[in-house]
C-alpha positions in Angstrom: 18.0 -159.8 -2.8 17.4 -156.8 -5.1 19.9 -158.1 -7.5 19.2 -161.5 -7.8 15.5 -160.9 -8.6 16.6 -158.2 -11.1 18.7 -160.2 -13.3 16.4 -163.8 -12.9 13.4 -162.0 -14.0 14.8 -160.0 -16.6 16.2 -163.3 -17.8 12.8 -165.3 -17.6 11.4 -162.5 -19.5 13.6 -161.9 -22.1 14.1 -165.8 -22.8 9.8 -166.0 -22.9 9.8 -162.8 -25.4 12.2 -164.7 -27.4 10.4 -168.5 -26.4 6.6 -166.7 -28.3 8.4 -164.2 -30.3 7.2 -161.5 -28.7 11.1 -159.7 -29.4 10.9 -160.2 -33.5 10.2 -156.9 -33.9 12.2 -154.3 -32.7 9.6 -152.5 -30.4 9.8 -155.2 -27.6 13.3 -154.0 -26.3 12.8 -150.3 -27.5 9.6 -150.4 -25.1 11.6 -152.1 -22.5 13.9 -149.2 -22.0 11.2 -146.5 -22.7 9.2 -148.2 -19.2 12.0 -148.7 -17.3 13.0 -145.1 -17.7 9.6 -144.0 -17.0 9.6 -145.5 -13.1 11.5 -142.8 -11.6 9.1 -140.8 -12.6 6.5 -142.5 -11.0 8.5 -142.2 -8.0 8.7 -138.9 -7.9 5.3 -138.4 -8.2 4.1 -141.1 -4.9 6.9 -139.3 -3.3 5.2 -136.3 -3.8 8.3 -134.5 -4.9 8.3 -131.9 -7.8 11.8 -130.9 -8.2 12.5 -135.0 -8.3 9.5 -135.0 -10.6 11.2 -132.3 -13.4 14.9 -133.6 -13.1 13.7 -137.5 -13.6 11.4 -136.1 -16.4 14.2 -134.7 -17.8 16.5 -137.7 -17.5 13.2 -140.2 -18.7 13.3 -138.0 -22.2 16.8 -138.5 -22.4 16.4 -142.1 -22.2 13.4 -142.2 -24.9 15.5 -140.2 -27.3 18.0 -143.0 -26.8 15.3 -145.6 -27.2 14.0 -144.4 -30.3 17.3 -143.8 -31.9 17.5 -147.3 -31.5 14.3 -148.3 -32.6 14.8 -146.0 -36.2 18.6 -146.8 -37.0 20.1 -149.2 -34.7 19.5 -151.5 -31.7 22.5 -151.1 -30.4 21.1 -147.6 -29.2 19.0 -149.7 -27.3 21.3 -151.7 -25.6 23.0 -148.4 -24.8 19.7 -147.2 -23.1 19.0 -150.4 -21.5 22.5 -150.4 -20.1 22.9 -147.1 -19.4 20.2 -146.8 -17.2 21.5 -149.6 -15.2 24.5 -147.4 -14.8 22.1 -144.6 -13.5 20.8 -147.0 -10.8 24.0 -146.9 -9.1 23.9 -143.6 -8.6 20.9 -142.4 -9.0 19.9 -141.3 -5.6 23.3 -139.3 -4.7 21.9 -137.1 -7.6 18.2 -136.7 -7.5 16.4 -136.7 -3.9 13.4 -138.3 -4.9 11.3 -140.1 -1.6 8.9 -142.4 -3.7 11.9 -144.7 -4.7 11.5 -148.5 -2.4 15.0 -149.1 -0.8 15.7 -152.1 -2.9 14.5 -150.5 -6.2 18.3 -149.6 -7.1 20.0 -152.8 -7.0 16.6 -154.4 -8.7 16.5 -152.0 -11.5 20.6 -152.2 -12.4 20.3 -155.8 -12.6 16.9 -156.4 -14.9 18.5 -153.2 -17.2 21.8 -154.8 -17.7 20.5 -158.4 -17.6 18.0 -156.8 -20.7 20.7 -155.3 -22.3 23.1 -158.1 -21.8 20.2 -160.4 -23.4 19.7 -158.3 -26.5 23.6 -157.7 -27.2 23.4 -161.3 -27.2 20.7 -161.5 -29.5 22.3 -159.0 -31.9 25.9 -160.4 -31.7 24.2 -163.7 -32.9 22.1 -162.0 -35.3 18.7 -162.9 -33.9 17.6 -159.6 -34.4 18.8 -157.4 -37.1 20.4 -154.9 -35.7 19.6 -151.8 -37.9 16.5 -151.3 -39.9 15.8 -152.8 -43.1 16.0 -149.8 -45.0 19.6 -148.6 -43.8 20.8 -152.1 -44.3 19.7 -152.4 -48.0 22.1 -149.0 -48.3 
């Protein structure tokens, strides 16, 4: 069930960013990924665990580095961090005990980040977004 409400609602939500506009500029998807890293983090601290708290604080600034590469030279950093941390869902709890994580948060996360990402490849493959910012693509 956790996958098939992942990728649905990333899907209505990426299709209503792009329905109002809410994904012209190239903070929608950069803050995307910068929440979605942050909820292991939140986790870790209703678990009440502090070494799950440092390592996924650790792995969150990772991500936001990522993110913000993105957001300053290219979006395709941020289909990288979007995608990745799908990727981290899968094994994400073989690495980092953390006991505030639900059961079906895995499989719900993987899908909405790499639906996300999926949706804004799409986006810059058909050049609905630009995929670099305007200064580096005047160079």
């Amino acid at each position: 069930m956790g996958y098939a409400v992942g990728i649905v609602l990333a899907l209505i939500v990426s299709c209503f960013a792009r329905v109002t506009g809410l994904d012209r500029d190239r903070a929608f998807y950069t803050t995307v990924a910068i929440v979605v890293a942050s909820y292991y983090v939140l986790f870790a601290a209703m678990g009440g665990s502090s070494q799950a708290l440092a390592v996924d604080s650790i792995v969150m600034a990772a991500f936001i580095v990522v993110a913000m590469i993105g957001f300053k030279r290219n979006l395709w950093f941020v289909v990288a961090a979007l995608a990745g941390h799908g990727v981290l869902d899968l094994f994400h709890g073989t690495v980092v005990a953390n006991p505030g994580v639900p059961e079906w948060w895995p499989a719900f996360c993987l899908t909405y980040d790499v639906g996300a990402a999926a949706f804004l490849a799409w986006l810059l493959m058909r050049s609905k977004l630009a995929a670099m910012t305007a200064s580096r693509t005047a160079r």
